[in-house]
C-alpha positions in Angstrom: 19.3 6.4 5.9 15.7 6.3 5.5 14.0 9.9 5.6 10.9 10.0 8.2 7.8 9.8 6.3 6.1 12.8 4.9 2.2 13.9 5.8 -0.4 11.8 4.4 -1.3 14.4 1.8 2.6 14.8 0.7 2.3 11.1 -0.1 -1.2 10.8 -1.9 0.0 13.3 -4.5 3.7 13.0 -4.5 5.5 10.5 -2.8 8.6 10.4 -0.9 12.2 10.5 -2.0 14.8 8.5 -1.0 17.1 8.9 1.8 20.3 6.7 0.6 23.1 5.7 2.7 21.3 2.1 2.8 22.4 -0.7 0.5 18.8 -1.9 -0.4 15.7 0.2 -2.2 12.2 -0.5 -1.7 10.1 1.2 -4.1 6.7 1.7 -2.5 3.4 3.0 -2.8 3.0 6.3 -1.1 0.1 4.6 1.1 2.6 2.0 2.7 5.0 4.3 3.8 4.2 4.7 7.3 4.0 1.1 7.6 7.2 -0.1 5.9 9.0 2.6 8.2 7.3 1.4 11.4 8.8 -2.2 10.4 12.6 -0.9 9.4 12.5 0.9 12.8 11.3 -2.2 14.9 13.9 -4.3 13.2 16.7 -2.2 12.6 16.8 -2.6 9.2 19.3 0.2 8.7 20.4 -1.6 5.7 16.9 -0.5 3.7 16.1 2.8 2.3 12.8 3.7 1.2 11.4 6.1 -1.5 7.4 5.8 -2.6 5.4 6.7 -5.9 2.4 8.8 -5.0 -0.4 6.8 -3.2 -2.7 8.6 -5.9 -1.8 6.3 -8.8 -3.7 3.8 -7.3 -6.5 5.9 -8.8 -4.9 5.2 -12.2 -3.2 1.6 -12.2 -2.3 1.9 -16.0 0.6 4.5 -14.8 1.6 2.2 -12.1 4.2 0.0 -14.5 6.0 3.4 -15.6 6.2 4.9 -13.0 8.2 2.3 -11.3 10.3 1.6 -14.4 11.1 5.3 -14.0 11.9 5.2 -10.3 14.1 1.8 -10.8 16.2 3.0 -13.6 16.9 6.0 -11.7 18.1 4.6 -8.2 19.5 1.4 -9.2 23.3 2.8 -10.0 22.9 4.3 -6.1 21.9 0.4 -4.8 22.9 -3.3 -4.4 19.5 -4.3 -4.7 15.7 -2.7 -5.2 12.1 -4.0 -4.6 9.3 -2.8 -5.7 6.6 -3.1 -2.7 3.3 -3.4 -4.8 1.1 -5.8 -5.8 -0.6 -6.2 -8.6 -2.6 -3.2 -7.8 -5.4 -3.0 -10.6 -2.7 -3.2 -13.7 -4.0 -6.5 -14.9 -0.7 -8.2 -14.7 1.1 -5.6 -16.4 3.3 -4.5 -13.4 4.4 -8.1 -12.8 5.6 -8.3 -16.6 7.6 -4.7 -15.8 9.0 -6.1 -12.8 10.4 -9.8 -14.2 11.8 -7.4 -17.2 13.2 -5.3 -14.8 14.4 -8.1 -12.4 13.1 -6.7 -9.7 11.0 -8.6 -6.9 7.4 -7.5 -6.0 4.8 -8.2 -3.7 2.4 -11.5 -4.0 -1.2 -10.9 -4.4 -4.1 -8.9 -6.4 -3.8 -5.9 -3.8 -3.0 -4.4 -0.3 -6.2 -5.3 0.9 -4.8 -8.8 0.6 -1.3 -9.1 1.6 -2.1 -7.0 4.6 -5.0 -9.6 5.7 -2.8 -12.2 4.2 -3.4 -13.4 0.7 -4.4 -17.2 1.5 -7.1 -15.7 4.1 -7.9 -13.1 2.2 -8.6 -15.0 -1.1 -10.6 -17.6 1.3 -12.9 -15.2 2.5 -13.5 -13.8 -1.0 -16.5 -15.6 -2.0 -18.5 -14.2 0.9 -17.5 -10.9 0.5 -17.9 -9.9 -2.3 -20.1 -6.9 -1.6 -17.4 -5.4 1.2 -15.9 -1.9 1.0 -12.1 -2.5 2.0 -10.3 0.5 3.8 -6.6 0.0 5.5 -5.1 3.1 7.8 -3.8 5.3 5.3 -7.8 4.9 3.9 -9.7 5.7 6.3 -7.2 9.1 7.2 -7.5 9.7 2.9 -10.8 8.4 2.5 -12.0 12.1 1.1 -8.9 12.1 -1.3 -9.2 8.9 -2.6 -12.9 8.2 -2.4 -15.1 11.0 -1.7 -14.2 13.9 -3.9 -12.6 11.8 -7.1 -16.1 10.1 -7.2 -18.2 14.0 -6.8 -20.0 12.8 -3.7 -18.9 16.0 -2.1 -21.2 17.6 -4.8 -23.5 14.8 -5.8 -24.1 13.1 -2.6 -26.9 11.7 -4.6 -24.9 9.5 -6.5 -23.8 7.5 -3.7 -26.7 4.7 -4.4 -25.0 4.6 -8.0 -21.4 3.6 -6.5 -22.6 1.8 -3.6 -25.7 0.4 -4.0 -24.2 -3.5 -4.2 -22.0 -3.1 -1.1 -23.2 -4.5 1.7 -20.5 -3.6 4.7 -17.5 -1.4 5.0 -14.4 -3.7 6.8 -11.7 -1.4 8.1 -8.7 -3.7 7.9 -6.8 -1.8 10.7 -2.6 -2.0 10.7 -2.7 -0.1 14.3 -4.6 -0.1 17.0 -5.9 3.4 16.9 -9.5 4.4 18.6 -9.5 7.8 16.6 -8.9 5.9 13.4 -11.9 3.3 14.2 -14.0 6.2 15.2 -13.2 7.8 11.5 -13.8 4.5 9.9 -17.1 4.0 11.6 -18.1 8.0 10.2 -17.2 6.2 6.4 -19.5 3.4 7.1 -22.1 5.7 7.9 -21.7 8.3 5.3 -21.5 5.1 2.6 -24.6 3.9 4.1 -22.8 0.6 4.9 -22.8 -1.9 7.6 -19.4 -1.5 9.6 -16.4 -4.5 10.8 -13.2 -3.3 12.2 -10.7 -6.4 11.6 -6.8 -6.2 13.0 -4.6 -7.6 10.6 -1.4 -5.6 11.3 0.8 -6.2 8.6 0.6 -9.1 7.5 2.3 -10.6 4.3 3.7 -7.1 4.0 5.7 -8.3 7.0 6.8 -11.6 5.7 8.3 -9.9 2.5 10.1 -7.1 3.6 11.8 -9.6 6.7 12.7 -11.9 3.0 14.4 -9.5 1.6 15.9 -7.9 4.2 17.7 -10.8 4.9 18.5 -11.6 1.5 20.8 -8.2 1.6 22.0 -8.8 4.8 23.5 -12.5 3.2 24.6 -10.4 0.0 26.5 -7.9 2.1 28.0 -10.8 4.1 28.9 -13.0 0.9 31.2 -9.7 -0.6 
């Protein structure tokens, strides 16, 4: 059974083990954990357990393809099935090769920011934002862990033209409906100097995958 998430700070540096008991892995990203577990719960998914690589890769995608080869050669005698629930995630196409070589399943699309708005909308929008600042949930409630202090604005605050200068607007894509969390996101804006959009996207294509393949073991588990 799948383990209740860990605080946000557990999973930015490292991760979340896996529960077992389930039939089915997903290997996830430390900053979709509270999100995948919010979906197994509404659809009693009790057939999917859940372990995540720390959400801190992210700020070094070259690790991202070992570190899941690691985590999949570990739990796959323990499961039927694993997927790996990232996308591409900055590796330049290197975590999809891992993943086919691995024959594993992964997520469609460049990045979160994407498959949570919904790659085709996402990828339409594109040309007219490029000069956007993209934070999700887990983002805004990290944003000093994963933006502010690995970049030294906490101790150069004048370097923020140097990072930011080209962006234009800050667009909180929220999973939740949270006022506290807008309010946070709005503070971002403001400390980034940016122009602010809150847009609901829920979960998006995250959503559509993980209902794939949870079916996909249900039909397995039927078909023994």
């Amino acid at each position: 059974m799948t383990a209740p998430a860990p605080d946000d700070a557990t999973l930015t540096t490292s991760g979340m083990a896996a529960g077992g008991g389930a039939t089915t892995l997903l290997i996830a990203c430390g900053a979709l954990a509270r999100e995948i577990l919010a979906l197994i719960e509404a659809n009693g998914w009790t057939h999917l357990d859940l372990m995540c690589l720390p959400a801190i890769l992210h700020n070094r995608p070259d690790r991202i393809p070992d570190a899941v080869e690691a985590a999949v050669k570990k739990h796959r005698p323990r499961y039927d099935a694993i997927h790996v629930v990232y996308a591409d995630c900055g590796t330049g196409g290197l975590l999809a090769r891992k993943c086919a070589e691995l024959d594993v399943g992964m997520l469609e699309g460049p990045h979160c920011y994407a498959f949570f708005e919904g790659n085709e909308t996402f990828l339409a929008r594109a040309e007219d934002e490029f000069t956007a600042f993209y934070l999700t949930d887990f983002l805004v409630r990290q944003f000093d862990a994963f933006v502010w202090k690995p970049l030294g604005l906490d101790r150069h605050p004048e370097l923020l033209p140097t990072y930011f200068g080209h962006y234009e607007k800050l667009v909180y894509q929220a999973q939740t409906d949270d006022p506290a969390l807008d309010a946070r996101a709005r503070d971002c804006a403001a400390r980034m100097g940016l122009a602010y959009e809150r847009r609901f996207t829920g979960y998006g294509d995250l959503a559509t995958a993980l209902t794939g393949w949870a079916g996909e073991s249900v039909a397995d588990t039927r078909n023994l």
